[in-house]
PATI-358987 format. One line per 3 residues: number of its first residue (from 1); for each residue x, z, y of N, C-alpha, C. Coordinates in steps of 0.001 Angstrom, whole numbers, plus 500000, padded with zeros to 6 digits. Each point is the difference from the previous one (the first is absolute). Layout:
% PATI-358987
NUM	X/Z/Y/X/Z/Y/X/Z/Y  ...
This chain:
% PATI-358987
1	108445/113070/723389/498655/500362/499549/498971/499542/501018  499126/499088/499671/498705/499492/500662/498826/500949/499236  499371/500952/501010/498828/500300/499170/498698/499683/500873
4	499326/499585/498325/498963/499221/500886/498407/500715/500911  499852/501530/499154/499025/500552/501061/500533/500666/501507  501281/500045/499552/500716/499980/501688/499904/498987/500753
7	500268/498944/499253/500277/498983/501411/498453/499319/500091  498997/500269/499574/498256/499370/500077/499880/501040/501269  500016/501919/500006/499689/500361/500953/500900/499927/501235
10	501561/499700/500000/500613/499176/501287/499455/498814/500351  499173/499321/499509/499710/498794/500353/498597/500331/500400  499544/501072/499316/498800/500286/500768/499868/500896/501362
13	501060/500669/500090/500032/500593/501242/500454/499135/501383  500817/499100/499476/500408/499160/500755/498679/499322/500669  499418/499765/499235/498546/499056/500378/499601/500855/500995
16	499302/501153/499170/499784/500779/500860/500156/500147/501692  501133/500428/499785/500230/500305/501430/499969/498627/501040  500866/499079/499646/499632/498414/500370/498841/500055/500773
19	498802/499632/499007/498818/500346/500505/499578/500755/500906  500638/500986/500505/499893/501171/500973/500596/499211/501342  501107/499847/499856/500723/498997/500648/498971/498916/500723
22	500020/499217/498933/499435/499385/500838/498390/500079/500883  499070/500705/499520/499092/501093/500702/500340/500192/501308  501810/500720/500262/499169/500419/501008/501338/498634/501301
25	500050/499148/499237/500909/499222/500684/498869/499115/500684  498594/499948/499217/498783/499281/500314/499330/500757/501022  500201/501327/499974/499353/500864/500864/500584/499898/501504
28	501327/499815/499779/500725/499901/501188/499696/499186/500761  500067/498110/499364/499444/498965/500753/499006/500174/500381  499064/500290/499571/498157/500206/499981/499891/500704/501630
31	500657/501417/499933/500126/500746/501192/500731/499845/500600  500928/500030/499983/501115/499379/500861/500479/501729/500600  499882/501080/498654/500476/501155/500838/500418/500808/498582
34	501116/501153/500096/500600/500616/499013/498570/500652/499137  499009/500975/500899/499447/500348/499596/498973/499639/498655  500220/500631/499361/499327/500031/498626/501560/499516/498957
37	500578/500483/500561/501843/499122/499476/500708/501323/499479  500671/500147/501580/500642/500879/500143/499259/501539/500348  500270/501024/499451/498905/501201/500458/500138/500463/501391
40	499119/500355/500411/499559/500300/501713/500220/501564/499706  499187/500728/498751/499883/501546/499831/501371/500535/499830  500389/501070/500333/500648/500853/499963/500401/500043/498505
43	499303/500948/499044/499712/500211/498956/500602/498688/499213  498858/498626/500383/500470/498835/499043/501622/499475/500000  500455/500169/501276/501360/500003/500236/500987/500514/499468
46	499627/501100/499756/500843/500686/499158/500004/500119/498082  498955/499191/499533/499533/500051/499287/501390/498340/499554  499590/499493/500613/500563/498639/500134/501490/500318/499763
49	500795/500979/500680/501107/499959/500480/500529/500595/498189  498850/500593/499366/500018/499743/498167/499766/499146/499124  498952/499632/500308/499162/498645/499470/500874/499206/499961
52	501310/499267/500891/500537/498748/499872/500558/500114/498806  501066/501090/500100/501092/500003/498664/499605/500651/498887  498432/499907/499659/499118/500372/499137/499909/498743/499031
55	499356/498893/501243/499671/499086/499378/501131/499359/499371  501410/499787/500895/501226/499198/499756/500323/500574/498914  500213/501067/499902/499838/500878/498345/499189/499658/498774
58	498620/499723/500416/499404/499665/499062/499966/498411/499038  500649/499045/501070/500147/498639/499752/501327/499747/499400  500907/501324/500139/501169/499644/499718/500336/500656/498663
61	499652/501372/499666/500162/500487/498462/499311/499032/498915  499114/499580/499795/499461/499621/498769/501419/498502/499757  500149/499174/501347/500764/498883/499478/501702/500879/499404
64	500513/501176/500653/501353/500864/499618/499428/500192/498423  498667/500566/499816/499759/500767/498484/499968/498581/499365  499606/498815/500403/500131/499175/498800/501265/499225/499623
67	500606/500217/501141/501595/499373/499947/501197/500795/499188  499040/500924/500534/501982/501046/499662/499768/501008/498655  501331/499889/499416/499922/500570/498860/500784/501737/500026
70	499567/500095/501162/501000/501126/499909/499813/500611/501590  500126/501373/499984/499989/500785/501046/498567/500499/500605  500172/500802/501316/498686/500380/500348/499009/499227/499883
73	499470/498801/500392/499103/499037/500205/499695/499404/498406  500691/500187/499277/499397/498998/499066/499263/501101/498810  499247/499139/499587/499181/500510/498936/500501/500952/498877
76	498980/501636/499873/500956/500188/498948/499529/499776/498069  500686/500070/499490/500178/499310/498636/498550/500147/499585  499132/501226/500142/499087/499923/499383/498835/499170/500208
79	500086/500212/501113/498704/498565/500455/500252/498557/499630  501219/499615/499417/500272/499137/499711/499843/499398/498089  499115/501058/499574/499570/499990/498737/498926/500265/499834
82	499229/500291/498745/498323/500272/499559/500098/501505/500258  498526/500039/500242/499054/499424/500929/500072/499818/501427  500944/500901/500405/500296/499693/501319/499874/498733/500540
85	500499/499217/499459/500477/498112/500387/498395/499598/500315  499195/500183/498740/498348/499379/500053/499657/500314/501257  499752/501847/500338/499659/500225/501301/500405/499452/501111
88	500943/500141/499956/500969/499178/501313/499350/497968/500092  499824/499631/499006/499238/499046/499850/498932/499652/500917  499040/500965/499448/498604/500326/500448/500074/500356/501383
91	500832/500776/500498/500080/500227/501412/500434/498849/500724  501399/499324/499683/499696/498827/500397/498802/499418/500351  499057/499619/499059/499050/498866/500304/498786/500533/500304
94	500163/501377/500237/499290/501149/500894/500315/499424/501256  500914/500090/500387/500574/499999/501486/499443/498470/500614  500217/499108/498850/499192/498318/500504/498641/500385/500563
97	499244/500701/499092/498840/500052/500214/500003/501263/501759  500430/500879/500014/499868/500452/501608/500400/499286/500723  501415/498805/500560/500183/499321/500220/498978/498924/500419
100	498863/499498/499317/499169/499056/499959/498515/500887/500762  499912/500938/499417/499120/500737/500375/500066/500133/502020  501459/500570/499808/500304/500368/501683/499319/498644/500478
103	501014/498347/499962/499712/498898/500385/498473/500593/500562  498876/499723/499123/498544/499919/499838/499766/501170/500825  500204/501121/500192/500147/500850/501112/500257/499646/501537
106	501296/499253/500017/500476/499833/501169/499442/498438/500756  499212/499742/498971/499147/498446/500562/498595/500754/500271  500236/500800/499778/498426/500494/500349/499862/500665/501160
109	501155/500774/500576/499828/500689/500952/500865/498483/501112  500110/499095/499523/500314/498795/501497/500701/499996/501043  499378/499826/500806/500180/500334/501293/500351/501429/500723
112	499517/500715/499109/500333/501558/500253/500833/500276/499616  500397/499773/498719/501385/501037/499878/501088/499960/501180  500697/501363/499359/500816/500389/501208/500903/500650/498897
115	501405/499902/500518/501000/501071/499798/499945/501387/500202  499381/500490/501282/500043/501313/500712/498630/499604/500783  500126/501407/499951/498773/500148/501131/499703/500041/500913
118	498963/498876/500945/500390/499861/501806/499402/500695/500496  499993/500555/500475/499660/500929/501599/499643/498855/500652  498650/500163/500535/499395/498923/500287/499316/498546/500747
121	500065/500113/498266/499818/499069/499456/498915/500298/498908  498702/499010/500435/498997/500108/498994/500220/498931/498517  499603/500193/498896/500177/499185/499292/498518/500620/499032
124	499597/498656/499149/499074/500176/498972/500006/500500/498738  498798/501329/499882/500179/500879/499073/500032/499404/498741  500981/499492/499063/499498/499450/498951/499776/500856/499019
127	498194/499681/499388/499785/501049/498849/499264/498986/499152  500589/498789/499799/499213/499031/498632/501333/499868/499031  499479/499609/498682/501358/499634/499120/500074/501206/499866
130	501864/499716/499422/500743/501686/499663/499529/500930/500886  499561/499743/500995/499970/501196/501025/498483/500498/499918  499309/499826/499008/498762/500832/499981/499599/500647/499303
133	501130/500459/499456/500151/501056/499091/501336/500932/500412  500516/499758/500539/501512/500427/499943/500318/499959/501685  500540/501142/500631/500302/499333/501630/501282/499393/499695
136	501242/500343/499028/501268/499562/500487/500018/498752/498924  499720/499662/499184/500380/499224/499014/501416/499294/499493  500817/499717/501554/500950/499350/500021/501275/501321/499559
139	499688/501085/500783/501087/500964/500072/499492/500525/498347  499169/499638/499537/499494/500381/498038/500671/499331/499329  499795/498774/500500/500757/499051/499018/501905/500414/500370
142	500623/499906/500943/501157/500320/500571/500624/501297/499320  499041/500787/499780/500264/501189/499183/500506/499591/498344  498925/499361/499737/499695/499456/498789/501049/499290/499619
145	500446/499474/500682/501064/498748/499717/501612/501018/499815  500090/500726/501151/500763/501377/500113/500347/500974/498561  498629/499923/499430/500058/500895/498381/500927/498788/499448
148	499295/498944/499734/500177/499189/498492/501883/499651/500935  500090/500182/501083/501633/499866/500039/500746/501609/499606  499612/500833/499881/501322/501144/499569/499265/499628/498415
151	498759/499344/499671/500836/499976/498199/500487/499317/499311  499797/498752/501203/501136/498360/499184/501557/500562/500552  499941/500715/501320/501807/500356/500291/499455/501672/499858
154	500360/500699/499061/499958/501267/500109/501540/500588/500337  500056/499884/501356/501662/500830/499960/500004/500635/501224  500390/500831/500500/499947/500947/500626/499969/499517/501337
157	500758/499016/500991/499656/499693/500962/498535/499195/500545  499340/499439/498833/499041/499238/499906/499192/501220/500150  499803/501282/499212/499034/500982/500223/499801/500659/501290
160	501383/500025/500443/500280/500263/501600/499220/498983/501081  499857/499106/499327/499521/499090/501226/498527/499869/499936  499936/500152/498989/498124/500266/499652/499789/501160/500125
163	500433/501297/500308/499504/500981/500674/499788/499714/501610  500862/499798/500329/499968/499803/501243/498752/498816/500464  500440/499038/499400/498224/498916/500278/498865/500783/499525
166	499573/500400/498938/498731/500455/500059/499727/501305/501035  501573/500937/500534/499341/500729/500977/499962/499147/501256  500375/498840/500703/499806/499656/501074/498805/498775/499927
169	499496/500060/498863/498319/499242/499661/499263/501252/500029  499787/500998/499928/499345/500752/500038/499739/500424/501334  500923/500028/500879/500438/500353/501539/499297/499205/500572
172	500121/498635/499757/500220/498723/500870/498204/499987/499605  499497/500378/498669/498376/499516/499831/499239/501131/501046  500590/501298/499683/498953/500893/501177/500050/499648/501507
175	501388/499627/500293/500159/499855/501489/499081/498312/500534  499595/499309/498632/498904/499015/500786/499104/500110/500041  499652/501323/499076/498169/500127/499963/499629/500891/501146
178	500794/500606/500554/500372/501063/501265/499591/498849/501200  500715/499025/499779/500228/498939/500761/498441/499594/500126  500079/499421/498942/498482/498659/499497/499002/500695/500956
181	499599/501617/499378/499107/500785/500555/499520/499846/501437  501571/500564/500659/499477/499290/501300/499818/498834/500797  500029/499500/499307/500013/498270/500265/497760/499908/499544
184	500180/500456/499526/498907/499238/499017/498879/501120/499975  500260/501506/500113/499296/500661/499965/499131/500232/499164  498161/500457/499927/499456/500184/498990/499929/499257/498679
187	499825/498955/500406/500315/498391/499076/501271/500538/498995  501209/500416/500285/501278/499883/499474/499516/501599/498873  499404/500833/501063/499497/500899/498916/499214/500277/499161
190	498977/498866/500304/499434/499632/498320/500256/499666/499204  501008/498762/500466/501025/499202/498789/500752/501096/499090  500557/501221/500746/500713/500616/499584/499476/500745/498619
193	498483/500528/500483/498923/500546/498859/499909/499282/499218  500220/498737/499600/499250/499020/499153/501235/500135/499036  501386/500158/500688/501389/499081/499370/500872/500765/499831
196	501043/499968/498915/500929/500464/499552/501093/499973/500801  501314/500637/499991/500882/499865/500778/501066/498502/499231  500050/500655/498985/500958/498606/498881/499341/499589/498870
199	498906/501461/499816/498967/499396/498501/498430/499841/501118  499464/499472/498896/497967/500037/500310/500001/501147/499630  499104/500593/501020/500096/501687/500086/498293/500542/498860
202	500126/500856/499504/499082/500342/499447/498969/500938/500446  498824/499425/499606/498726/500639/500919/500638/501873/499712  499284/500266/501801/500052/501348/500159/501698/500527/500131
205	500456/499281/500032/501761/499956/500095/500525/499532/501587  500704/500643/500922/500174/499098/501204/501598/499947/499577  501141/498793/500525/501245/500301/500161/500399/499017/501305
């Protein structure tokens, strides 16, 4: 069994992360130091020491759910019929579109992005593009991409692994604005008034 909104979001996660990859393999040459790589924080460290076999998890179920006809990992019968199938569709080519979105995200923040957060190390506040509406955009879309995967692979280890990512995006977004803050100070706390944490925040609303 080849199924095909499984193997569009393995191929999209794959990208994905790639892209990450190579980020911070550019970051490395550029500086010529782990930092912004490997985490310096306490906290991010340990965060990491989840995060790896999060991600290796996440790149690796959707290609098991589209291969295998049988057992934990693979798809069960119902998603594999109406309407289920359409949705699973749609999420698919959901997931292209965060995918593309991130890209346009992660060209925007340049030179800055970072893996983790340096202890310092100054870097530029970016608040044009996605980011002027939204502080995290990337960890939105990452989320985003996270949903439309438990409903193209809805099976129980896949839900497991998307609990766990959206709680260590949630972790990982406060512990930079904690960060940003002091880096950046009043500046970082206006941005904050203006902007949503993952949505455009609505007047008279702070998050």
């Amino acid at each position: 069994m080849n199924d095909g909104p499984a193997l569009v979001l393995a191929l999209t996660v794959w990208v994905y992360w790639f892209c990450v990859g190579a980020m911070s393999v550019r970051v490395r040459r550029r500086t010529r130091k782990l930092a912004g790589i490997v985490p310096s924080q306490r906290l991010e460290q340990w965060m990491g020491l989840v995060w790896v076999p999060v991600v290796l998890a996440w790149m690796v179920l959707p290609f098991l759910a589209a291969t295998r006809a049988g057992g934990p990992f693979a798809l069960p019968e119902p998603a594999l019929g109406a309407p289920w199938f359409g949705l699973r569709v749609a999420a698919a080519a959901l997931g292209l579109v965060c995918l593309g979105f991130s890209i346009q995200a992660w060209r925007r923040m340049g030179r800055n992005w970072r893996m983790a957060v340096s202890p310092g190390e100054r870097t530029e506040l970016v608040t044009g593009g996605p980011f002027a509406r939204v502080r995290h955009p990337i960890y939105a879309l990452s989320i985003a991409l996270m949903l439309c995967s438990v409903v193209i692979v809805p099976t129980a280890p896949m839900l497991g692994v998307a609990a766990v990512h959206v709680a260590l995006m949630l972790v990982k977004a406060r512990n930079e604005e904690r960060f940003l803050a002091g880096v950046h100070g009043a500046v970082y706390d206006d941005y904050c008034r203006r902007t949503g944490r993952f949505v455009p925040r609505r007047r008279g609303r702070t998050s």
